[in-house]
KOLKOL-369615 format. One record per residue: x, y, z of N, C-alpha, C in turn. Coordinates in steps of 0.001 Angstrom, whole numbers, plus 500000, padded with zeros to 6 digits. Example, Ala and Ser with C-alpha at 12.3 -4.5 7.8 and 13.67 -1.06 7.14 Angstrom:
residues 2
513190494310507800512300495500507800513200496700507800512850497750507080513670498940507140512900500030507870
end
This chain:
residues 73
283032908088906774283420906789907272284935906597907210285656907109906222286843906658905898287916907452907014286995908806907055287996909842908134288141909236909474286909908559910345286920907976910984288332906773911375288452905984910395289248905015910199290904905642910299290827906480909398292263907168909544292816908431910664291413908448911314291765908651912405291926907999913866290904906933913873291446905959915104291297904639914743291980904133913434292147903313912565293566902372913352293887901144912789295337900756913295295834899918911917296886900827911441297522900295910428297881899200910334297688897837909404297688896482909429298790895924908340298713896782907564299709896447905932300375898299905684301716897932905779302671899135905500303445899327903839303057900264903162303652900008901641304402901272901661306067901056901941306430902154902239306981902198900702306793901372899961307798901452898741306630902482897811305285901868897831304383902875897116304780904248896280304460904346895381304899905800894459303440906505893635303544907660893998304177908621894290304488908875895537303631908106896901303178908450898147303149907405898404304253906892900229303782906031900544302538905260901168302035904282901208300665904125901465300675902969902794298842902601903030299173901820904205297477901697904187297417900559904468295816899037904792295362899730906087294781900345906675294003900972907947292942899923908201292883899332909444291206898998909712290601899521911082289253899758910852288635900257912130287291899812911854286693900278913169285176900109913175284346901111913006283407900819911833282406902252912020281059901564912224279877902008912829278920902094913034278743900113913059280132899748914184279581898527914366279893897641912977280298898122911882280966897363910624282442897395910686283102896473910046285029896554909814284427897034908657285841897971908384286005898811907594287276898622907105288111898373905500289134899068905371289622900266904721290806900976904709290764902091904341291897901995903444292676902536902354294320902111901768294334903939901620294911904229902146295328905885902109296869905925901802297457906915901149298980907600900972298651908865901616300531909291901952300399910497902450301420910551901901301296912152901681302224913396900674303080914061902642304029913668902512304271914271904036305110915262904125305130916003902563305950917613902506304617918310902340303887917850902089302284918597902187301414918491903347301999917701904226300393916598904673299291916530904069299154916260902801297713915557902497297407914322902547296796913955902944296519912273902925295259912166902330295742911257900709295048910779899752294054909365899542292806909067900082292135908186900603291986907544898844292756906156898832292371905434897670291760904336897599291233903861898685290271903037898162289260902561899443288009902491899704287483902241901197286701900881900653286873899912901332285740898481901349285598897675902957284611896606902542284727895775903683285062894622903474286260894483904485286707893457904277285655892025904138286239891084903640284907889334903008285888888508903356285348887577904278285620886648904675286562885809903708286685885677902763287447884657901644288959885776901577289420886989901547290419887195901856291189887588902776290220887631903947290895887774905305289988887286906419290834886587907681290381886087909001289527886758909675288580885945910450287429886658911145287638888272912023289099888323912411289913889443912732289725890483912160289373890394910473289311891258909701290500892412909021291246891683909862292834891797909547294059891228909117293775890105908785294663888858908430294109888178906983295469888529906395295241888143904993295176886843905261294056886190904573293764884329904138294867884024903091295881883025903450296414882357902890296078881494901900295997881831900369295182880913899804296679880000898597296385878420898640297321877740898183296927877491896509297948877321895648297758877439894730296936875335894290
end
């Protein structure tokens, strides 16, 4: 599922500061579900390190499934 995503995925959140590897929020569709993906890539290696896969929930992001919910203190 996740390969899917990082392969015809569209990056939504960019963490170029990330360490060791910069990283980046992917979302796509699999089997008809949003999907997100948070992967780094090693880019003197190319490996790309898949750290964390969920689905996005309505309480932290817009029906888009891409838009962080603004929540007020």
């Amino acid at each position: 599922m996740a390969e899917k995503v990082l392969i015809s995925g569209e990056v939504i959140e960019d963490y170029p500061d990330d360490s060791p590897y910069p990283s980046a929020l992917l979302f796509g569709w699999v089997n008809g579900e949003p999907l997100h993906v948070v992967a780094a890539l090693d880019s003197e290696s190319g490996y790309c390190f898949v750290i964390t896969v969920y689905k996005p929930d309505m309480e932290h992001f817009e029906s888009d499934h891409k838009t962080r919910r603004e929540h007020g203190n």
